[in-house]
N, C-alpha and C positions, 0 to 999 in steps of 0.2 A: 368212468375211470376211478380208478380207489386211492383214496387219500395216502399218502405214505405207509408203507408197511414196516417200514425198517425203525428199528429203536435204537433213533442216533440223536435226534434233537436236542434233549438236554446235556448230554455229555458232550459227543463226539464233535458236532458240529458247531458247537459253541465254543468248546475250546478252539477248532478252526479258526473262526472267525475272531476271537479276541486275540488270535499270535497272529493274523494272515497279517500281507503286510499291510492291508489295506487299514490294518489296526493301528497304524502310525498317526492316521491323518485324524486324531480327536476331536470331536466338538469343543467350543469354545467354554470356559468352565468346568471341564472335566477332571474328577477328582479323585489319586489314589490315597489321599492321606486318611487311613480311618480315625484318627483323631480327632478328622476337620465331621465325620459324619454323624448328626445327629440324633439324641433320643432317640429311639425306634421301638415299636414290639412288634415283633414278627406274630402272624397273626396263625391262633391256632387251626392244623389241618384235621384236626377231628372235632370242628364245629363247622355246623357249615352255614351258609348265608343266610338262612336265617335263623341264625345263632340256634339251633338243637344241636344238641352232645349226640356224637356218633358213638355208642356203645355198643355196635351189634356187625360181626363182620360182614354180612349182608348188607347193611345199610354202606358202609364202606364201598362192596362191591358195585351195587346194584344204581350207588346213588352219587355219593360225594366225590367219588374217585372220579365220577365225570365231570361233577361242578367245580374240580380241581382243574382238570384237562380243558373244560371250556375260560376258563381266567387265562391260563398257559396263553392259550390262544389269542384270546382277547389283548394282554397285556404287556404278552414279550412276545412270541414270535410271529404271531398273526392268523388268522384262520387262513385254511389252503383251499382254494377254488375247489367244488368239484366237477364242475360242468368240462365236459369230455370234449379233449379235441382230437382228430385224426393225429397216429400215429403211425408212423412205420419204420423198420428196419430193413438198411443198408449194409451186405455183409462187403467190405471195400477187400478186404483180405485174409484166408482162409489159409494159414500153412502150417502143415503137420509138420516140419524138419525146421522149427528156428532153434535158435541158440546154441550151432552145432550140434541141431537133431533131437536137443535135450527136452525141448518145449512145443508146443502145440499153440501159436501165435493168432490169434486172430482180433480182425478192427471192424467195428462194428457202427456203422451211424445212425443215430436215433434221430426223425426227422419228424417237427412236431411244427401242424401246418393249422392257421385257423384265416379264414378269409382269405387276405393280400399278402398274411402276413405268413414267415417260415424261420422257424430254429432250427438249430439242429447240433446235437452233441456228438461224439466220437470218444466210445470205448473201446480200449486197449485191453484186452485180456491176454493171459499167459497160462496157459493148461500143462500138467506134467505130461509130455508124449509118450511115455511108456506106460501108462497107468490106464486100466480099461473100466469101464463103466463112467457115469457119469461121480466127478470131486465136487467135495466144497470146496469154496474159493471165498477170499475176502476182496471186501471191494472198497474205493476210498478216493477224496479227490483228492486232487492237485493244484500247486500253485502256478508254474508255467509252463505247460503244456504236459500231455504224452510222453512226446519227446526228451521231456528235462528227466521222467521217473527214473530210465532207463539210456544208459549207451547203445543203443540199435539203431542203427543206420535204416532199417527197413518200415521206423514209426516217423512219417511225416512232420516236419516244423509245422507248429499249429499257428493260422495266419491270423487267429483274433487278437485283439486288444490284450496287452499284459500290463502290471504296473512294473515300472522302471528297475532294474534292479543291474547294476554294473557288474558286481559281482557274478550274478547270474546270465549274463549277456544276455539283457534283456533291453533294446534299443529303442528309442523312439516309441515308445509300448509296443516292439512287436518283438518277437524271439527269434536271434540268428543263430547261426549255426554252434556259436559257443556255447549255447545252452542245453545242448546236448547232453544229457546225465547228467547235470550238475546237481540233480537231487536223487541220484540212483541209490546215495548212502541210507537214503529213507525207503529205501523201496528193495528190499532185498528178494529179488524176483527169484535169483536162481538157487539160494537157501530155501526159500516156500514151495518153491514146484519140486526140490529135490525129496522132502515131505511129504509128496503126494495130494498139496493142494494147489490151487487156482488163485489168481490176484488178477486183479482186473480194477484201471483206473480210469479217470474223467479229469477233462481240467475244466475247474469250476466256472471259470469264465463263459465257457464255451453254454450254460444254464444260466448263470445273471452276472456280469461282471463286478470287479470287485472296487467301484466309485459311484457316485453318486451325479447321477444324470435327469433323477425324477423319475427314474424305472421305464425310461424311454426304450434299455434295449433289454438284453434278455428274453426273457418266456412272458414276464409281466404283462408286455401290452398283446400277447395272443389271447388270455383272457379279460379281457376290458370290457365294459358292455359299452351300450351305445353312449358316447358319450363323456366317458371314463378315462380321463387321462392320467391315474396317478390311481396308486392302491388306496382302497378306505383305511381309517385310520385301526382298524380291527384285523387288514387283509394282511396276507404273508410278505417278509421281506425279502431278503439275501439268502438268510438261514432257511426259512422254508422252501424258497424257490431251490436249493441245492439239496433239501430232503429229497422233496419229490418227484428230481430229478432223477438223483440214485435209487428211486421206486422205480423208476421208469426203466433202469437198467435192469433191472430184476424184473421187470414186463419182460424183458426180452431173452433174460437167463432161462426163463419159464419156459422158451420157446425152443433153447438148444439142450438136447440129448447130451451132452458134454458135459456140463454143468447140472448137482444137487443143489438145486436151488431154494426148497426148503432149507438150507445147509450154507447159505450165507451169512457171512459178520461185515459189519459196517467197521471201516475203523478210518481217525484223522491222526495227522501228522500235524504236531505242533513246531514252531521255532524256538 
């Protein structure tokens, strides 16, 4: 299975995760005051570790730019497993005539099985219905469910785990019925398919949720090796686990004639 395809890491999903709300709950010490933060030198990216001067764009290419990407990985968002587990896709609903006809609706389950153990996501896509050949579409996650992107009655309350939000009628960490649209203002489904493209979302939970449990639920412990109960301290977190998840959706755009799947953009919605 191939490591994330989608270039969202440093922007897209980062900013997610520092407005999600899951961004409330701070470690202890944590600090926005640049005044309080220390000397620093940010260290140069056209030396590389063993201090030679990059002078030649080849060496850039062929050399640094990776020993750039291998640190990425090492020290903020984690390396990403590549060892392959069974996937499959569930088409749960297939309708050419939603939104008054206007859109081309379909839900999609991604089910990612290793051993004893089974995940499984749920993409919400939205295709223009008049437009023939296969559209590009953007794809992006969310924070309470499916259901919150969009007022349609016909996208199921998603029954995982949420974090609490009143506002949002999000109860007991689970989403009632008030929560319904209540982030449709971020999702402007039927301005993007009247354009002729595709939008299709994920709620992030449903790939690793958004607290901290030791990485007990999510996708995390489908790759554990023997023995492994928690990621090494070099392995992927939150942020990676919600990469290549949205790779995983694009495993499956790959597979519908509907969808230019060369022709996808990643994008997050901030608070």
């Amino acid at each position: 299975m191939p490591l994330p395809r989608l270039v969202i890491r440093a922007a897209a999903l980062l900013s997610f995760l520092m407005t999600s709300p899951g961004s409330h709950a701070q470690p202890e010490g944590f600090n926005y005051d640049e005044s309080k933060v220390p000397a620093f030198q940010l260290p140069d990216p056209l030396v590389d570790l063993a201090g030679e001067p990059i002078t030649q764009a080849a060496q850039w290419t062929h050399y640094r730019r990776g020993e750039v990407l291998r640190l990425f990985e090492d020290h903020v968002y984690g390396r990403t497993p590549t060892t392959a587990i069974p996937m499959r896709f569930e088409v749960l609903e297939d309708n050419p005539g939603a939104l008054d006809g206007t859109a081309h609706r379909k839900q999609v389950r991604v089910h990612f099985d290793s051993d004893d153990q089974s995940v499984a996501m749920d993409v919400l896509i939205y295709l223009p219905a008049a437009t023939e050949g296969p559209v590009p579409l953007f794809i992006g996650l969310n924070f309470f469910g499916n259901h919150a992107a969009i007022a349609d009655p016909a996208v199921p309350l998603n029954p995982n785990w949420m974090r609490p939000s009143e506002s949002s009628g999000i109860v007991d960490h689970r989403a009632t019925v008030a929560s319904r649209g209540v982030n449709a203002h971020r999702w402007p489904v039927e301005e993007v398919i009247a354009r002729g493209y595709g939008v299709a979302t994920i709620y992030c939970g449903d790939i690793d949720p958004d607290f901290d449990d030791g990485f007990q639920n999510g996708i995390h412990p489908l790759f554990y090796t023997e023995g492994q109960t928690h990621p090494a301290e070099n392995e992927w977190g939150t942020i990676g686990a919600w990469a290549w998840g949205l790779s995983r959706a694009l495993d499956y755009f790959e597979t519908d004639a509907a969808i230019a799947h060369k022709r996808v953009a990643a994008l997050g919605h901030s608070w």
